[in-house]
PDB file of N, CA, C and O in Angstrom:
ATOM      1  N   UNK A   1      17.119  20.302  -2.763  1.00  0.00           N
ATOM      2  CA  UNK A   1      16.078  19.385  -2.346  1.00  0.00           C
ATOM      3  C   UNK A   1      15.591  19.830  -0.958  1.00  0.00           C
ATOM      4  O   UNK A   1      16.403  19.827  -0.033  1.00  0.00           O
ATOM      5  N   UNK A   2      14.352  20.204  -0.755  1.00  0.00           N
ATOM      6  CA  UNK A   2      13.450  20.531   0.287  1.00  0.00           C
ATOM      7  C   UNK A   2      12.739  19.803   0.820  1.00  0.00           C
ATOM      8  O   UNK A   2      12.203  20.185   1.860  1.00  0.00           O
ATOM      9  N   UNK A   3      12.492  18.586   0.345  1.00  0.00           N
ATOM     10  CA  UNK A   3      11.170  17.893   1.180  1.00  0.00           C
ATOM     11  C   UNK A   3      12.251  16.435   1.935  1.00  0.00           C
ATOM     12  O   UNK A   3      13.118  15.665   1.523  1.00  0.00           O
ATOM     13  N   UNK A   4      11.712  16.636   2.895  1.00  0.00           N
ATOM     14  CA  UNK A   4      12.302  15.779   3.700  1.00  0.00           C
ATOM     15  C   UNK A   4      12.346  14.227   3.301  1.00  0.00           C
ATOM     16  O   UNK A   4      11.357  13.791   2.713  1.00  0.00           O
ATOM     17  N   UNK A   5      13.707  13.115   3.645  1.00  0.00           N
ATOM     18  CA  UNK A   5      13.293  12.402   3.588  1.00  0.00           C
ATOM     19  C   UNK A   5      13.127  11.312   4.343  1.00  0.00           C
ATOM     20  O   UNK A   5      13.638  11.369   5.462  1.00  0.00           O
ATOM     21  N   UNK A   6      12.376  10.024   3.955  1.00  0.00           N
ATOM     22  CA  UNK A   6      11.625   9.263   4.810  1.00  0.00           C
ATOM     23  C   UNK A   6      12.095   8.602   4.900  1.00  0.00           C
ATOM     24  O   UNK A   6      12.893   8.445   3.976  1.00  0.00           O
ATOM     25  N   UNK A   7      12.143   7.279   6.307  1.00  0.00           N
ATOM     26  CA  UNK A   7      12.728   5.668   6.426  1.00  0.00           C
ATOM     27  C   UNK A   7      11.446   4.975   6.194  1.00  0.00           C
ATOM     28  O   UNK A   7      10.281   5.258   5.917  1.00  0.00           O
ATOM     29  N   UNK A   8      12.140   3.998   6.416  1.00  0.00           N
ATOM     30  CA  UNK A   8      10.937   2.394   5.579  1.00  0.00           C
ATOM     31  C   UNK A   8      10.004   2.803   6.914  1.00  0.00           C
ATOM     32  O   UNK A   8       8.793   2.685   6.728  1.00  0.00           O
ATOM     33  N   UNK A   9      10.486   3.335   8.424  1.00  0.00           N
ATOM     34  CA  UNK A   9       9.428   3.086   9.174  1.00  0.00           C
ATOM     35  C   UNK A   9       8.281   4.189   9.346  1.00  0.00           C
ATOM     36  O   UNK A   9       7.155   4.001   9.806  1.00  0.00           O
ATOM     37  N   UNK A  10       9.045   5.847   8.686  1.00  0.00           N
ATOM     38  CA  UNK A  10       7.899   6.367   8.938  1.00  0.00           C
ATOM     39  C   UNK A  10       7.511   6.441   7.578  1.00  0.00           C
ATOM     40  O   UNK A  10       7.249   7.629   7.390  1.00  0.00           O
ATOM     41  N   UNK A  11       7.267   5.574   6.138  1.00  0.00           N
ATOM     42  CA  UNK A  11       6.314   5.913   4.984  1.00  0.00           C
ATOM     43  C   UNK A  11       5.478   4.804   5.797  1.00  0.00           C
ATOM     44  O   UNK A  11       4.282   4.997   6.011  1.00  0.00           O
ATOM     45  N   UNK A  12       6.114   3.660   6.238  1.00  0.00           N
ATOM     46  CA  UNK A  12       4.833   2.637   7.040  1.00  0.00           C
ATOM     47  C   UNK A  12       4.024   3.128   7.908  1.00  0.00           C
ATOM     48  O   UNK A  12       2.850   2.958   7.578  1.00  0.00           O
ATOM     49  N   UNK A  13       4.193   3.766   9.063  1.00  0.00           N
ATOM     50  CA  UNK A  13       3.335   4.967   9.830  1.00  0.00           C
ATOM     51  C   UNK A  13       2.677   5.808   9.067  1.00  0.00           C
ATOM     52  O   UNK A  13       1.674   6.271   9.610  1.00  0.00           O
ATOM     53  N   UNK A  14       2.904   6.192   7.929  1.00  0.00           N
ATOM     54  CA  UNK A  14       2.030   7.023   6.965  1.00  0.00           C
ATOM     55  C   UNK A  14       1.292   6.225   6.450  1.00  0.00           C
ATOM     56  O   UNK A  14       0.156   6.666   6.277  1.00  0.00           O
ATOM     57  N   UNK A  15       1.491   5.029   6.063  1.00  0.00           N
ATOM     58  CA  UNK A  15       0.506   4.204   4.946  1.00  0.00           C
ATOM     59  C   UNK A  15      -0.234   3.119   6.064  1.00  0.00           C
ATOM     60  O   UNK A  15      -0.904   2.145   5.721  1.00  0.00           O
ATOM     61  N   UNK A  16      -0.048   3.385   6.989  1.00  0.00           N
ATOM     62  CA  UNK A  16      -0.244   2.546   8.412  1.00  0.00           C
ATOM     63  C   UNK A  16      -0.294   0.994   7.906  1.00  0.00           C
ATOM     64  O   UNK A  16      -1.427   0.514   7.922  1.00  0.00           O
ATOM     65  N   UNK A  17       0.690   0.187   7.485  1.00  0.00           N
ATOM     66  CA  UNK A  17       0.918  -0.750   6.899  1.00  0.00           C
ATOM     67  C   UNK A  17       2.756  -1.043   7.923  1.00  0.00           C
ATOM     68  O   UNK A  17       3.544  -0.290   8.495  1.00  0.00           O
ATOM     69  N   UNK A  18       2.691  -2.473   7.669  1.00  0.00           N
ATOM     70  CA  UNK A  18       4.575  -2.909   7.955  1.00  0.00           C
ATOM     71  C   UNK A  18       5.047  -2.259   7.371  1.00  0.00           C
ATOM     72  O   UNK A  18       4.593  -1.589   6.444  1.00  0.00           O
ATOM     73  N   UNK A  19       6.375  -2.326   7.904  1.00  0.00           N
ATOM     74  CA  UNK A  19       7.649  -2.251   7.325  1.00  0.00           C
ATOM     75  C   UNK A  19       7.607  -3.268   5.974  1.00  0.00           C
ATOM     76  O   UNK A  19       7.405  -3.022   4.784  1.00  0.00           O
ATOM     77  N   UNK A  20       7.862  -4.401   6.631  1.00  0.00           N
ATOM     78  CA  UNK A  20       7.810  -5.262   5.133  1.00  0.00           C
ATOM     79  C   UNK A  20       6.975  -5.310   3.980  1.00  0.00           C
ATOM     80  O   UNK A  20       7.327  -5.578   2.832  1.00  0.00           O
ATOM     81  N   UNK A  21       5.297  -4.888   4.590  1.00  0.00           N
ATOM     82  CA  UNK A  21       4.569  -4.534   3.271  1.00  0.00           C
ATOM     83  C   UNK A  21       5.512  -3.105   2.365  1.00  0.00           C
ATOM     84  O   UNK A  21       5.733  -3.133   1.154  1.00  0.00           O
ATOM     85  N   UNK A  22       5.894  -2.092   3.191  1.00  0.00           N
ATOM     86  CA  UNK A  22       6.267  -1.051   2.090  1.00  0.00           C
ATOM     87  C   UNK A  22       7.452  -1.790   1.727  1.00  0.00           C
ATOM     88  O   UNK A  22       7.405  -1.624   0.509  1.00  0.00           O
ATOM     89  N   UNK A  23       8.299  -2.365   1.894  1.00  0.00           N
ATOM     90  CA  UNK A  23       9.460  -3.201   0.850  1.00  0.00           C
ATOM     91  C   UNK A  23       8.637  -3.547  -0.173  1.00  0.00           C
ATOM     92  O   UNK A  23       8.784  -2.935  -1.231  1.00  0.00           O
ATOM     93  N   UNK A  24       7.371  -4.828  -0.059  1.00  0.00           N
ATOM     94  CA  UNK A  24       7.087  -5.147  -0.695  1.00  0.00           C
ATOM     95  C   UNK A  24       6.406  -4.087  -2.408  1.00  0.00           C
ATOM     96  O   UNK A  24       6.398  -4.292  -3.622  1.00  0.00           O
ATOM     97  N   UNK A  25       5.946  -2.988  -1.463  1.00  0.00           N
ATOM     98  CA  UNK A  25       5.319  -1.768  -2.672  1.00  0.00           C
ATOM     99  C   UNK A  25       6.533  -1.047  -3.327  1.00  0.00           C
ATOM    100  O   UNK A  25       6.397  -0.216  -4.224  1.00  0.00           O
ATOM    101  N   UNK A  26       7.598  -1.387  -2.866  1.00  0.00           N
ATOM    102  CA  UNK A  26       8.385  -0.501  -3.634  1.00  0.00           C
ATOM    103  C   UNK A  26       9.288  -1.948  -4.774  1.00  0.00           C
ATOM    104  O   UNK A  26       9.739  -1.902  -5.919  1.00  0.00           O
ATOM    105  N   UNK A  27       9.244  -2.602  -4.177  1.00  0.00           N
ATOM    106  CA  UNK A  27       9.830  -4.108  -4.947  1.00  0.00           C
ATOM    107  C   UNK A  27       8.980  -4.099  -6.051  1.00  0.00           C
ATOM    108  O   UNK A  27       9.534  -4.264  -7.138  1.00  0.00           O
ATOM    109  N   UNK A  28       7.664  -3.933  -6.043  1.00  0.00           N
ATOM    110  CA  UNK A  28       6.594  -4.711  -7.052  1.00  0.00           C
ATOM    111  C   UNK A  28       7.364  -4.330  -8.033  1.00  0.00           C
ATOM    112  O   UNK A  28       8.452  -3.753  -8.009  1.00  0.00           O
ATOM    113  N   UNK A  29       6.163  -5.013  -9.642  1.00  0.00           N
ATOM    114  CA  UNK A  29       6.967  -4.283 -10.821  1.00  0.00           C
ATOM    115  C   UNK A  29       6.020  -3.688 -11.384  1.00  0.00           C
ATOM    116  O   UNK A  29       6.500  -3.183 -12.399  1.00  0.00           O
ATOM    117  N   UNK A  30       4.662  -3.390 -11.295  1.00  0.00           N
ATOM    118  CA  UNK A  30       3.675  -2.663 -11.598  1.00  0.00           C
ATOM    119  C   UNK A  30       3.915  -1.424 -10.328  1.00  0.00           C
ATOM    120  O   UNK A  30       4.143  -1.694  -9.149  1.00  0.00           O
ATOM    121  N   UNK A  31       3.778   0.210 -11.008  1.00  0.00           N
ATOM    122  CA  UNK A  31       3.399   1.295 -10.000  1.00  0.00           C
ATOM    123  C   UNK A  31       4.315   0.994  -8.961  1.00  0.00           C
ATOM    124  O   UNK A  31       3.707   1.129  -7.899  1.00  0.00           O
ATOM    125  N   UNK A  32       5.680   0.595  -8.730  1.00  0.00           N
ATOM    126  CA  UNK A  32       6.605   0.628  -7.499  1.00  0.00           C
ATOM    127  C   UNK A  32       6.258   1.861  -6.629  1.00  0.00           C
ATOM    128  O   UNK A  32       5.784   2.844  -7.197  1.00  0.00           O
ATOM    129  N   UNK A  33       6.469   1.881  -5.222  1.00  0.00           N
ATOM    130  CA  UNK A  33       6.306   2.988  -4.611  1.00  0.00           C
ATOM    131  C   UNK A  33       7.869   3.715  -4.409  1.00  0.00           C
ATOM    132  O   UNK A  33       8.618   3.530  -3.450  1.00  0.00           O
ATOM    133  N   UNK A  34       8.095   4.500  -5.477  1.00  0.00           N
ATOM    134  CA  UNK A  34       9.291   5.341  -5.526  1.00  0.00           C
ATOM    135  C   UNK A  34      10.012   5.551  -4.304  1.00  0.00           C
ATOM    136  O   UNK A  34       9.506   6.221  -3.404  1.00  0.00           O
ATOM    137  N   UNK A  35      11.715   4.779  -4.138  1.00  0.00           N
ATOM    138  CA  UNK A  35      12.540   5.507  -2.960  1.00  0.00           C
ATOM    139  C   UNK A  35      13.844   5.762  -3.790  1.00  0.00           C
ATOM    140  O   UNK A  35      14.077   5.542  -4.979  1.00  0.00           O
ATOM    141  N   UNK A  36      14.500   6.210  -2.952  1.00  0.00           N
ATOM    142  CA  UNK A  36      16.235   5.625  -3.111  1.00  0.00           C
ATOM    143  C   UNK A  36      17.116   5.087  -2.707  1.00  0.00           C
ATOM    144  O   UNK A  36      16.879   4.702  -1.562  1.00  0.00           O
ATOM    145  N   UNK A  37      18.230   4.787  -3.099  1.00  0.00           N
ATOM    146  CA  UNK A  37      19.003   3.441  -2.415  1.00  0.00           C
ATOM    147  C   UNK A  37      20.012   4.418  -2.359  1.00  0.00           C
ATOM    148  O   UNK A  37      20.452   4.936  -3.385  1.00  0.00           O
ATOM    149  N   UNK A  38      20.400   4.698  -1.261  1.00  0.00           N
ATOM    150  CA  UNK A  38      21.886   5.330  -0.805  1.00  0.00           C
ATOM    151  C   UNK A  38      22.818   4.534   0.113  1.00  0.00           C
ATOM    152  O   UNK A  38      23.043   4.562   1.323  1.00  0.00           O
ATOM    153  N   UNK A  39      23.392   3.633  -1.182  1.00  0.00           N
ATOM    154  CA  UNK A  39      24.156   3.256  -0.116  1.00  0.00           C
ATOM    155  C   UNK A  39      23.745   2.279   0.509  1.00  0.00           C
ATOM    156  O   UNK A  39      24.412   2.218   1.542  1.00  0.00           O
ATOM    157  N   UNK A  40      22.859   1.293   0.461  1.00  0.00           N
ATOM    158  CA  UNK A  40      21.990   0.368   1.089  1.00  0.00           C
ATOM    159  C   UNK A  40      21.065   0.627   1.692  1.00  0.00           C
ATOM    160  O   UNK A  40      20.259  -0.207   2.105  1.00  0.00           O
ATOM    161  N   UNK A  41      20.985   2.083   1.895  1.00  0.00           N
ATOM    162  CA  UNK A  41      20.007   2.574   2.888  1.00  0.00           C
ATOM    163  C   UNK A  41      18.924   3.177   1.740  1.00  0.00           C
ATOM    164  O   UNK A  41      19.254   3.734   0.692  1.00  0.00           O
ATOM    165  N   UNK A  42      17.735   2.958   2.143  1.00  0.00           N
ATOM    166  CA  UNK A  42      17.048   3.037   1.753  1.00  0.00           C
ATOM    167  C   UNK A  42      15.877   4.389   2.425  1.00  0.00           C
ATOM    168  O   UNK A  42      15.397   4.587   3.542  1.00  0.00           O
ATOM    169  N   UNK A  43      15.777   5.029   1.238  1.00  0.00           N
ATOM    170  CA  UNK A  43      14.731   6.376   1.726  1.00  0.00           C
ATOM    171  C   UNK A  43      13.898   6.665   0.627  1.00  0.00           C
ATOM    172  O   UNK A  43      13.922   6.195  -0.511  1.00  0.00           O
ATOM    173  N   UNK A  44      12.964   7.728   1.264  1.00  0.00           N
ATOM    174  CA  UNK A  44      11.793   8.260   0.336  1.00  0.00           C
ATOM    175  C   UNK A  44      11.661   9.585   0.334  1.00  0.00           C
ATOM    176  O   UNK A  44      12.016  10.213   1.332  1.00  0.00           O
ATOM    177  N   UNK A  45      11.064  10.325  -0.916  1.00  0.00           N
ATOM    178  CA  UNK A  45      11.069  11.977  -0.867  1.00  0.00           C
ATOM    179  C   UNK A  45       9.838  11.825  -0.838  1.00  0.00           C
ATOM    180  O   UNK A  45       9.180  11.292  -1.731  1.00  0.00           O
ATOM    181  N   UNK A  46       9.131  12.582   0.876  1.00  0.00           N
ATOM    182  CA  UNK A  46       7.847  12.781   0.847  1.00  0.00           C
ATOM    183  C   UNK A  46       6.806  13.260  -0.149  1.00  0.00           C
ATOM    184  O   UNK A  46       5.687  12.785  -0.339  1.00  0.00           O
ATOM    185  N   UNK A  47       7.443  14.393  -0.807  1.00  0.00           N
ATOM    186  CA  UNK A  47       6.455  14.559  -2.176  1.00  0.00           C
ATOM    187  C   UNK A  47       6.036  13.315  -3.543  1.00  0.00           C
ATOM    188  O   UNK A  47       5.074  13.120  -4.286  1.00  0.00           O
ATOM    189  N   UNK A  48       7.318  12.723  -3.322  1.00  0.00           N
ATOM    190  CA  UNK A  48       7.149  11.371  -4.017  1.00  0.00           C
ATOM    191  C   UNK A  48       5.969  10.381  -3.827  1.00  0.00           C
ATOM    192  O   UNK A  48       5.122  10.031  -4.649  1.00  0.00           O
ATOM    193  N   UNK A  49       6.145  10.000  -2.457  1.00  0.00           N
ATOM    194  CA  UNK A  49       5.248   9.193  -1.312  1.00  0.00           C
ATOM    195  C   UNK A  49       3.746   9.858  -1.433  1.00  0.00           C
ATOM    196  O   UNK A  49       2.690   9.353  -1.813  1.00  0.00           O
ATOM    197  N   UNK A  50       3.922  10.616  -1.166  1.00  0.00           N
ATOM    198  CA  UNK A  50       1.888  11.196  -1.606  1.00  0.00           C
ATOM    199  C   UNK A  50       1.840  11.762  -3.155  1.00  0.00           C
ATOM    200  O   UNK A  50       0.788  12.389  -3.280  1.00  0.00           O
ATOM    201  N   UNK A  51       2.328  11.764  -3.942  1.00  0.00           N
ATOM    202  CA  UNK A  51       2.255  11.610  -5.251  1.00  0.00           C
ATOM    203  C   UNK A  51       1.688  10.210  -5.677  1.00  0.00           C
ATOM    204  O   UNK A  51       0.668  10.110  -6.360  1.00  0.00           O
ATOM    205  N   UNK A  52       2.411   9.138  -5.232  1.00  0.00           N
ATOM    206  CA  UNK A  52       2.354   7.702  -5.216  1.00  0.00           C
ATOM    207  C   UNK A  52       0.608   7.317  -4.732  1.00  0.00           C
ATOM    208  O   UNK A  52      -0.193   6.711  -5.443  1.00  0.00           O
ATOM    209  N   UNK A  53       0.332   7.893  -3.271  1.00  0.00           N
ATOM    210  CA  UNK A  53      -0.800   7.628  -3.039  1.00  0.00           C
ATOM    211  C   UNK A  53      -1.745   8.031  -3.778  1.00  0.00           C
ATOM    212  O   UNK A  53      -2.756   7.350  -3.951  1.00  0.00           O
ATOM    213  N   UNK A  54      -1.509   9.535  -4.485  1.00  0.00           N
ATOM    214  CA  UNK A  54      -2.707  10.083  -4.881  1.00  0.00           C
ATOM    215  C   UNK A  54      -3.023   9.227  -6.023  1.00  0.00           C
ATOM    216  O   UNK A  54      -4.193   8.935  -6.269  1.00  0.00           O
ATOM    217  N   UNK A  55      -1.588   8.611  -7.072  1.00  0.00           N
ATOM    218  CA  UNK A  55      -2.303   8.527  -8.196  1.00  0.00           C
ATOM    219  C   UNK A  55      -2.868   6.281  -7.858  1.00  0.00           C
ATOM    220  O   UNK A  55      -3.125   5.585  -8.840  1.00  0.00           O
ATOM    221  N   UNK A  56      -2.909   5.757  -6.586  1.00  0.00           N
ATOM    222  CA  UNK A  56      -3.579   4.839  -6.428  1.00  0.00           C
ATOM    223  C   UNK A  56      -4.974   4.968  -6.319  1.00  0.00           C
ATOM    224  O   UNK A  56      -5.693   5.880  -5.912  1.00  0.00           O
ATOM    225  N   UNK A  57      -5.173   3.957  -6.731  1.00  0.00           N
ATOM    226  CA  UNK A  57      -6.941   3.518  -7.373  1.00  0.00           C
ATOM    227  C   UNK A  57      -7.664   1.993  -6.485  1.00  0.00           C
ATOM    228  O   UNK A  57      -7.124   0.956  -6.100  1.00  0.00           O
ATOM    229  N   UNK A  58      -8.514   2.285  -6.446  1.00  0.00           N
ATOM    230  CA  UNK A  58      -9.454   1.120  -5.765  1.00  0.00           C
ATOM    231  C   UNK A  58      -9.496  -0.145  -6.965  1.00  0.00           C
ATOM    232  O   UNK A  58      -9.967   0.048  -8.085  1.00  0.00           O
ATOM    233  N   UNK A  59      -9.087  -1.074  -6.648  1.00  0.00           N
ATOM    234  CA  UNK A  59      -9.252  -2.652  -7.678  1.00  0.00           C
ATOM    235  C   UNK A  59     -10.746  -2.526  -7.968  1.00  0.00           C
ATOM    236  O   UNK A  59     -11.368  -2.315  -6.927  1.00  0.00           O
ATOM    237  N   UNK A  60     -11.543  -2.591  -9.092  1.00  0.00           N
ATOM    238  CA  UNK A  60     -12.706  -2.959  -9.075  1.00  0.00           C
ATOM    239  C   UNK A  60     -13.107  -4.589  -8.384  1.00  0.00           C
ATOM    240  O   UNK A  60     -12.310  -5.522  -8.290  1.00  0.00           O
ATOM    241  N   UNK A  61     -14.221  -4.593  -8.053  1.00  0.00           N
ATOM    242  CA  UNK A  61     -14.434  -6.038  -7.208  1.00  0.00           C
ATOM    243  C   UNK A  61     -14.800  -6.947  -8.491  1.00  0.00           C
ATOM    244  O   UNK A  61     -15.343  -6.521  -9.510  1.00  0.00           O
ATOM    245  N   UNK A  62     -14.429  -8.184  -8.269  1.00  0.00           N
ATOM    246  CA  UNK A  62     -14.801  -8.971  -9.767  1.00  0.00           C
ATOM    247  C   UNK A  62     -15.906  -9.719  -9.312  1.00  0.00           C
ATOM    248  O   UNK A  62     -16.531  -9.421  -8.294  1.00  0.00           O
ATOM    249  N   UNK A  63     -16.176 -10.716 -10.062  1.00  0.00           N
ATOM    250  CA  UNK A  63     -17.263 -11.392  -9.890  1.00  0.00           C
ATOM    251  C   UNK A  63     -17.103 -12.568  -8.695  1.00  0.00           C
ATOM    252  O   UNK A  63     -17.847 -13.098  -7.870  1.00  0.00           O
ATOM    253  N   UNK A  64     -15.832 -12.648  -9.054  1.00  0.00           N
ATOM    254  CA  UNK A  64     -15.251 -14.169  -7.834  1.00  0.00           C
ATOM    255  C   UNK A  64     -15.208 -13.310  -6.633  1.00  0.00           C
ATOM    256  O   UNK A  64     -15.579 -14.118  -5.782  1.00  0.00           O
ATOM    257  N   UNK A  65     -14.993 -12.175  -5.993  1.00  0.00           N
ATOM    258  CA  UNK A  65     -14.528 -11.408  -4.884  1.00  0.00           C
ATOM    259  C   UNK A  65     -16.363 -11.178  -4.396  1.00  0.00           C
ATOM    260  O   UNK A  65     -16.731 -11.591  -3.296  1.00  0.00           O
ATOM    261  N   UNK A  66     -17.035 -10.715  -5.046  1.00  0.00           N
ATOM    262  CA  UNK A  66     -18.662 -10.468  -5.010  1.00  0.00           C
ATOM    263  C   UNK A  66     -19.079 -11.561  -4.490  1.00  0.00           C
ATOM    264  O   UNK A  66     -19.556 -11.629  -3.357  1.00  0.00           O
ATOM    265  N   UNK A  67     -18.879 -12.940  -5.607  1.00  0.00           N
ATOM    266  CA  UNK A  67     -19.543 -14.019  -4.666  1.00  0.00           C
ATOM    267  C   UNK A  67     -19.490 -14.358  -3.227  1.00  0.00           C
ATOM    268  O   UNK A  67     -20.362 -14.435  -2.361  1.00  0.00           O
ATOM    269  N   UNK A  68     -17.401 -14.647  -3.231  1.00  0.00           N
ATOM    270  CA  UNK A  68     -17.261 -14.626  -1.990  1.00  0.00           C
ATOM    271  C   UNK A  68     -18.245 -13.808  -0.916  1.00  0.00           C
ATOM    272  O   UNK A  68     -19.120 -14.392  -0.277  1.00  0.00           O
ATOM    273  N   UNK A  69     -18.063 -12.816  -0.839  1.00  0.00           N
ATOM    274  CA  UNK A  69     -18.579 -11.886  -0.255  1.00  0.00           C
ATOM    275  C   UNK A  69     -19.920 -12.101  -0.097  1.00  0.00           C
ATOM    276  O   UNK A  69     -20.330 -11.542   0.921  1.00  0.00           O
ATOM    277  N   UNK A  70     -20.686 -12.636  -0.647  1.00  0.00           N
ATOM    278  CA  UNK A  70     -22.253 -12.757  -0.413  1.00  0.00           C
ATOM    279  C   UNK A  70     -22.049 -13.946   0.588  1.00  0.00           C
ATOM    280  O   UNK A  70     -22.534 -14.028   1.717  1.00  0.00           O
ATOM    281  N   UNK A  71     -21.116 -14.986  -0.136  1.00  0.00           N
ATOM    282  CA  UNK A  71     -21.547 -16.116   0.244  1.00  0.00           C
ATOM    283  C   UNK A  71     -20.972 -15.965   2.208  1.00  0.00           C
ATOM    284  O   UNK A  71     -21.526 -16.541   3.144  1.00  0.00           O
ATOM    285  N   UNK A  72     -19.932 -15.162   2.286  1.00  0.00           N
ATOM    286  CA  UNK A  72     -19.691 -15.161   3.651  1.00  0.00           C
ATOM    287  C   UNK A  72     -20.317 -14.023   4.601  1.00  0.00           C
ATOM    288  O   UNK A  72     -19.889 -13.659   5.696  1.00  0.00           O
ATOM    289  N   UNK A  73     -21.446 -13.556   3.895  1.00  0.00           N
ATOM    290  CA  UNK A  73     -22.560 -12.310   4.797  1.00  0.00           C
ATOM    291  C   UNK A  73     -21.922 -11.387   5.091  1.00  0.00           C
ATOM    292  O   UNK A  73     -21.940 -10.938   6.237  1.00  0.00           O
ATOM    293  N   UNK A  74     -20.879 -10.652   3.698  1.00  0.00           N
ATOM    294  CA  UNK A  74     -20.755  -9.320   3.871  1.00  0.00           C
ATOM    295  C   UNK A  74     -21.259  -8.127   4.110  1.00  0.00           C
ATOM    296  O   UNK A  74     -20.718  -7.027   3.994  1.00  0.00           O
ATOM    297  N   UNK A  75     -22.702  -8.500   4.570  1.00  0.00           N
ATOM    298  CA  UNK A  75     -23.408  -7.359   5.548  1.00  0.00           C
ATOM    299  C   UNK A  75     -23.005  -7.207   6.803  1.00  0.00           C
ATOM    300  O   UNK A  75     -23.167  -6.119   7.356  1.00  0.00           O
ATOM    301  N   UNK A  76     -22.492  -8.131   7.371  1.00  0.00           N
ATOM    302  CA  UNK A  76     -22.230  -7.909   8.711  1.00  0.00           C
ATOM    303  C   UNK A  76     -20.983  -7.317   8.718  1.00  0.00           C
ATOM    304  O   UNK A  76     -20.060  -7.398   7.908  1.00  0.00           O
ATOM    305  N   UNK A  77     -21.114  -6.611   9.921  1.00  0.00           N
ATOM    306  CA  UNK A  77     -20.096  -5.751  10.172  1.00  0.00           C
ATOM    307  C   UNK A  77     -17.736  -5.884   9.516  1.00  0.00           C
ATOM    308  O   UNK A  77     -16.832  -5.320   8.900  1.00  0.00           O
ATOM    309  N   UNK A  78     -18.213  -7.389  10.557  1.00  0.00           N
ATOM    310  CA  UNK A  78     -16.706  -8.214  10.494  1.00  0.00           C
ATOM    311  C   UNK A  78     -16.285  -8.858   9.443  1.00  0.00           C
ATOM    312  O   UNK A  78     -15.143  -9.306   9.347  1.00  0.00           O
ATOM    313  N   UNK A  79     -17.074  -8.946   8.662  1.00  0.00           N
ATOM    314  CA  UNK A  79     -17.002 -10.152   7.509  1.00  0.00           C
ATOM    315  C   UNK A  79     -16.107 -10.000   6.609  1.00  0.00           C
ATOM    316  O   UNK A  79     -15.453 -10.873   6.038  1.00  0.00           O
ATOM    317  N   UNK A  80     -16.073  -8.682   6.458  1.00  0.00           N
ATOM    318  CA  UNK A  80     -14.646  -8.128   5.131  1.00  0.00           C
ATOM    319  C   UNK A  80     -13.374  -8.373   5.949  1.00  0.00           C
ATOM    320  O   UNK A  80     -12.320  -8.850   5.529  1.00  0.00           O
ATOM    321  N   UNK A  81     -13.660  -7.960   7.201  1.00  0.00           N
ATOM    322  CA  UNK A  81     -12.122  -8.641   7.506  1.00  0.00           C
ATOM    323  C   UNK A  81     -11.410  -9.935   7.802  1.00  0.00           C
ATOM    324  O   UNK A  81     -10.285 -10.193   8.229  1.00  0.00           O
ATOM    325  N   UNK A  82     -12.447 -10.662   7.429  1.00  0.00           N
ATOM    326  CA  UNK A  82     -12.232 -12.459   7.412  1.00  0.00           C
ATOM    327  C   UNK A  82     -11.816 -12.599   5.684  1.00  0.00           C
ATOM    328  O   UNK A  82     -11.101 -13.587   5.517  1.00  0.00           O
ATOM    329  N   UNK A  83     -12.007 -12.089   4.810  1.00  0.00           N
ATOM    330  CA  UNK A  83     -12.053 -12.274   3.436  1.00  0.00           C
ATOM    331  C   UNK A  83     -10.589 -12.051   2.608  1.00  0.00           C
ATOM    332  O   UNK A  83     -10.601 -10.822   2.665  1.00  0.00           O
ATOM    333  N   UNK A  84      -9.916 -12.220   2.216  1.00  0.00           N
ATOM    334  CA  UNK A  84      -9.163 -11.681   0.978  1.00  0.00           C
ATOM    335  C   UNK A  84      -9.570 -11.709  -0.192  1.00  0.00           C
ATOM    336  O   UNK A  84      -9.956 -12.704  -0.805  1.00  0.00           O
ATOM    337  N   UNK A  85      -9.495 -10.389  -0.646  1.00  0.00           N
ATOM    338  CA  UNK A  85      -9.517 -10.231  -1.877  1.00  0.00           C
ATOM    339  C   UNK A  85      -8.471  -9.587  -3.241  1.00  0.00           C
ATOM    340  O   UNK A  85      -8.884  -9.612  -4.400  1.00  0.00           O
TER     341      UNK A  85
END
């Protein structure tokens, strides 16, 4: 094994996200973001980790996420970042 591996804090510095969000991506049960458990400790094989990214996809926007979005003047600059979708 050649590719180095990662802690919860630097795949989060890579995905520039928490710590606790990447728990959360590797917990899910749809597309988990692949680590291993050694021992309690928890790591990642970088080739894994951008494998993972590449094969993620953009959510299409639905119709309820669109409205929102009009209705709160998603032209302006700030507005997507007031929103969840």
């Amino acid at each position: 094994m050649t590719d180095p591996l990662l802690t919860t804090t630097e795949v989060a510095e890579l995905l520039r996200c928490s710590k606790s969000h990447v728990r959360t991506l590797r917990l899910r049960a749809h597309d988990p973001l692949p680590c291993r458990d050694l021992g309690g400790v928890v790591r990642f094989r970088a080739d894994e980790v951008e494998a993972w990214i590449e094969n993620q996809q953009l959510r299409p926007v639905t119709p309820q996420v669109a409205k929102r979005r009009q209705l709160a003047g998603a032209g302006t600059p700030d507005a997507d970042r007031f929103l969840k979708t």
